[in-house]
C-alpha positions in Angstrom: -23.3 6.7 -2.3 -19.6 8.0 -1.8 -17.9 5.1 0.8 -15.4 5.5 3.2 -13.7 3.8 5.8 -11.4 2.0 8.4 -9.2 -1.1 7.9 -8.1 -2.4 11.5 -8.3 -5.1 13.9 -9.9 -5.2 15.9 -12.0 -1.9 15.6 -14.6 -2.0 19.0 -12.3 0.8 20.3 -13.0 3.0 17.4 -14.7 6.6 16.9 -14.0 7.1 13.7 -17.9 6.0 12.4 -19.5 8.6 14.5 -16.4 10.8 14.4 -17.5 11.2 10.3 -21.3 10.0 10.9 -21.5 13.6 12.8 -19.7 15.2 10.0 -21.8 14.2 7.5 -24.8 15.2 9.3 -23.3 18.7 10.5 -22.4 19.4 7.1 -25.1 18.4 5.3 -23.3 15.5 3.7 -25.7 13.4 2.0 -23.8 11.4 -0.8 -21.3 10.1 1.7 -20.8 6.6 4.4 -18.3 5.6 6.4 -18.1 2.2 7.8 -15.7 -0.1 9.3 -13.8 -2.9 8.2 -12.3 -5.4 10.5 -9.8 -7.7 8.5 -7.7 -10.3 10.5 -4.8 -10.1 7.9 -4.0 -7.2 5.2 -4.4 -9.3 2.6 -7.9 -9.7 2.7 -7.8 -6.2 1.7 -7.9 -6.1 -2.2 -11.0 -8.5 -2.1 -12.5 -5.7 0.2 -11.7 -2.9 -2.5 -13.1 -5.0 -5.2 -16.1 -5.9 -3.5 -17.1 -2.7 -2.7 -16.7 -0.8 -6.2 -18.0 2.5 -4.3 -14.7 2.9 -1.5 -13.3 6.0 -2.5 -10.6 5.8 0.5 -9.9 4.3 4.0 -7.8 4.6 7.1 -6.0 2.3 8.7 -5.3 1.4 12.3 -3.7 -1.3 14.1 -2.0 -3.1 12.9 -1.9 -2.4 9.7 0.5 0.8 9.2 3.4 0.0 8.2 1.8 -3.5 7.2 -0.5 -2.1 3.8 2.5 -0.4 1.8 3.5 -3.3 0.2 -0.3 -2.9 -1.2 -0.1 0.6 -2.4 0.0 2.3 -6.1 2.0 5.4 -4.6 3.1 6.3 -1.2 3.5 10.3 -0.3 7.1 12.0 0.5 6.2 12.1 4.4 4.5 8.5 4.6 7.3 7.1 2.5 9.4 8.5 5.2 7.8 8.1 8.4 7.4 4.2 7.1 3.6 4.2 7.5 0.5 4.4 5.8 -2.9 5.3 8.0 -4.5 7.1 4.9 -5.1 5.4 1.3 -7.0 7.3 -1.3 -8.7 4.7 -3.7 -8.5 5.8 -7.6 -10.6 4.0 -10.0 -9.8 4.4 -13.8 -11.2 2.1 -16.6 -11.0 -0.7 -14.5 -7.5 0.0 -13.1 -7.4 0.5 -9.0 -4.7 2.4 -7.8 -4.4 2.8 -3.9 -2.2 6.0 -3.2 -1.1 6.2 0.3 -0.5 9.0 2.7 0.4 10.1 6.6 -1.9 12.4 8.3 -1.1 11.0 11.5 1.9 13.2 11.8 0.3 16.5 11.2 -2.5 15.2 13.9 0.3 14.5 16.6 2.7 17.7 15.6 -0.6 20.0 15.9 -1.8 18.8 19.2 1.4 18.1 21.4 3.0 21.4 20.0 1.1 23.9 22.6 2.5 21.7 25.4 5.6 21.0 25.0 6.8 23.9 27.0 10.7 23.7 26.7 10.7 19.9 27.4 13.2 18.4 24.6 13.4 15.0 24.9 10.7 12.0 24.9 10.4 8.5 25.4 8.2 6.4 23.0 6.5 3.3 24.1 5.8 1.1 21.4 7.4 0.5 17.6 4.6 0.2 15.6 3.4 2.7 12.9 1.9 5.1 15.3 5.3 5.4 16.8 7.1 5.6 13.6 5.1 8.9 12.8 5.7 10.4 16.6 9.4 9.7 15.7 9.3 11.7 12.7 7.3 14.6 14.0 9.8 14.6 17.5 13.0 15.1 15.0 10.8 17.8 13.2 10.6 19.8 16.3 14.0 18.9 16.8 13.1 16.6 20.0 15.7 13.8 20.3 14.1 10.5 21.4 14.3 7.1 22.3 12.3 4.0 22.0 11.3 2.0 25.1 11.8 -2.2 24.1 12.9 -4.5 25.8 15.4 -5.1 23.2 17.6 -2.0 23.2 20.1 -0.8 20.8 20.8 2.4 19.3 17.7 4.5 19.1 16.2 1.9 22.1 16.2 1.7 25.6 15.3 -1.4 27.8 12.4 -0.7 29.8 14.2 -2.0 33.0 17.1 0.8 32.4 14.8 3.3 33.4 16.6 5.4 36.0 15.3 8.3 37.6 18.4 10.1 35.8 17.2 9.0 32.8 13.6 10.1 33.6 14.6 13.5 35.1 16.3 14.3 31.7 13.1 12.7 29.3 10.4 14.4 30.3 7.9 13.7 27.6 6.0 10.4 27.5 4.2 9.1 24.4 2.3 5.9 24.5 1.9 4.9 21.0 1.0 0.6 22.1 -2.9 0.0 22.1 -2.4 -1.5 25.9 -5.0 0.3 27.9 -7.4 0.7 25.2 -11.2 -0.7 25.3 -12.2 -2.6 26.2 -9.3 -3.3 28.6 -9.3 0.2 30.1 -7.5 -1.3 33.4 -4.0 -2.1 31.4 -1.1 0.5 31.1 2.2 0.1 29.5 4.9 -1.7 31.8 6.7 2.1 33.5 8.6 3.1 36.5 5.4 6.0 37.2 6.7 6.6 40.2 9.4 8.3 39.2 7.4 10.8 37.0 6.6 14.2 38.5 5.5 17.4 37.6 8.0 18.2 35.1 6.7 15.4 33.1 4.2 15.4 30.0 2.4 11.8 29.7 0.7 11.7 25.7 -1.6 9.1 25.0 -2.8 8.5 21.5 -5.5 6.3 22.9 -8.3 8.1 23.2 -10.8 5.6 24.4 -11.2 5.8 27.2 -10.6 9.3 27.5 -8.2 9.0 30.2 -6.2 5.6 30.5 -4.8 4.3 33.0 -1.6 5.4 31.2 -3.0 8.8 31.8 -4.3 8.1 35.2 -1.1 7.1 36.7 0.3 10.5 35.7 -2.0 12.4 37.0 -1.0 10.5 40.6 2.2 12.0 40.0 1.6 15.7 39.2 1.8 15.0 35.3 0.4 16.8 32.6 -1.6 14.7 30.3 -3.1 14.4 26.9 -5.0 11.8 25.2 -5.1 11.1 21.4 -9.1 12.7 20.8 -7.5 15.7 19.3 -5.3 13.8 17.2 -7.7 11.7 15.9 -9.9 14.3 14.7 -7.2 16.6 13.0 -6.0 13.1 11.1 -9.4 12.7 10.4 -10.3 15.8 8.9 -6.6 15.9 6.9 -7.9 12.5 5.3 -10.8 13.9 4.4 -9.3 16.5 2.3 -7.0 13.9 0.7 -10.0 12.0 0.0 -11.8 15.1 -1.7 -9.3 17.2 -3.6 
C-alpha cells in the first residue's frame, strides 16, 4: 500500500484525509492511503519517513512551511522562491531517501482568487508565515502590489494600528493567511478595523474550516465579497497529487 500524507500541528482542522479518502474511492484507487501526521517539532520528521518505509510523499501545513527546507534533498524553482515548502515527494533509491520539495499552494491561490479580483490591485496580507509567503509571490505575479499587516512595520509591512480608512479605500483585497479563526476556535478573527471595509472590498480566507469565519463573517456585515480557502485546498491537493505520481 502506496502512503501519503500531512505533516502539521496541530491537524483537527484538517480535510485533507477525506479530501483524498474520496478520491481514492471515486477513482477507484485501491493501492493508495493517506493519513495524517501530527509532529510537535520538524525534526521528528526523518524518524517518521524511516519508520514508515511505504510514504511516497506528504504535505505540510502549519507550521512547518518554510520550517522543512532545511530537511529537503531539492527544492523546485517556484518553492525555492516563494521560501516555502507544502509539498515533498519522497524518493527511495537503494537505501538512499531523498525528499524533493515543491509549492502547489501558489497555483491553488493564483487559480481561485483570479476570477475575482475584478480590477482591485492592491491587497493586504495578514500573517508572515509560509502560506503568506506564497500569496506574496502569486500577488506580484498578477502584478498586485501588497503589504504585510505586523505589528512590526518596515518596508513591505504595515502596523496593524496604521490602518486608515485612506489606506483601506486604496487596498481593497484582504487575505488572511494566520490560522486565527480556524477549528476549533471558529469565534476568533484576525485583529482589523472591519468597519471600515465596504463593498469594494474582497475578504480571502485560506481557512476553510469553517467554511465561513468569522474573518469572513465580519465582511459580509460590511457588503464584502468573500472567499474561503476549500477551493484552494483542493487545486493544491490535486497539483500534489500529480507531483507525487509522474
Amino acid at each position: 500500500m502506496k502512503l501519503f500524507g500531512l505533516i502539521g500541528y496541530p491537524l483537527s482542522h484538517s480535510f485533507s484525509s477525506s479530501y483524498f479518502a474520496n478520491k481514492y474511492k471515486n477513482e477507484g484507487i485501491e493501492d493508495c492511503e493517506y493519513q495524517l501526521f501530527p509532529i510537535k517539532h520538524i525534526s521528528e520528521i526523518n524518524e517518521l519517513i524511516k519508520k514508515n518505509d511505504n510514504l511516497e510523499g506528504f504535505n505540510i501545513t502549519i507550521p512547518y512551511k518554510k520550517e522543512i527546507i532545511p530537511y529537503l534533498t531539492s527544492i523546485n524553482s517556484v518553492a525555492s522562491e516563494v521560501g516555502a515548502v507544502n509539498t515533498v515527494k519522497i524518493i527511495r533509491n537503494n537505501g538512499i531517501i531523498e525528499l524533493c520539495g515543491f509549492n502547489t499552494d501558489v497555483i491553488g491561490f493564483e487559480n481561485s482568487i483570479k476570477p475575482l479580483l475584478n480590477g482591485r490591485n492592491k491587497a493586504l496580507i495578514l500573517g508572515t508565515g509560509g502560506a503568506a509567503l506564497a500569496v506574496q509571490y502569486v500577488l506580484n505575479r498578477l502584478h498586485i502590489s501588497s503589504l504585510f499587516v505586523s505589528r512590526n512595520a518596515d518596508n513591505d509591512k504595515i502596523d496593524n494600528n496604521l490602518l486608515s480608512k485612506k489606506i483601506l479605500n486604496e487596498y481593497t483585497i484582504i487575505i488572511n493567511t494566520t490560522p486565527v479563526g480556524m477549528f476549533p476556535n471558529i469565534s476568533d478573527a484576525p485583529e482589523f478595523p472591519y468597519l471600515e471595509l465596504n463593498s469594494n472590498h474582497l475578504l480571502y480566507d485560506l481557512i476553510y474550516n469553517p467554511t465561513l469565519t468569522q474573518f469572513l463573517r465580519n465582511g459580509v456585515q460590511q457588503g464584502c465579497s468573500i472567499k474561503n480557502g476549500l477551493e484552494m485546498l483542493q487545486i493544491q491537493a490535486e497539483e500534489a497529487w500529480k507531483i507525487w505520481t509522474i
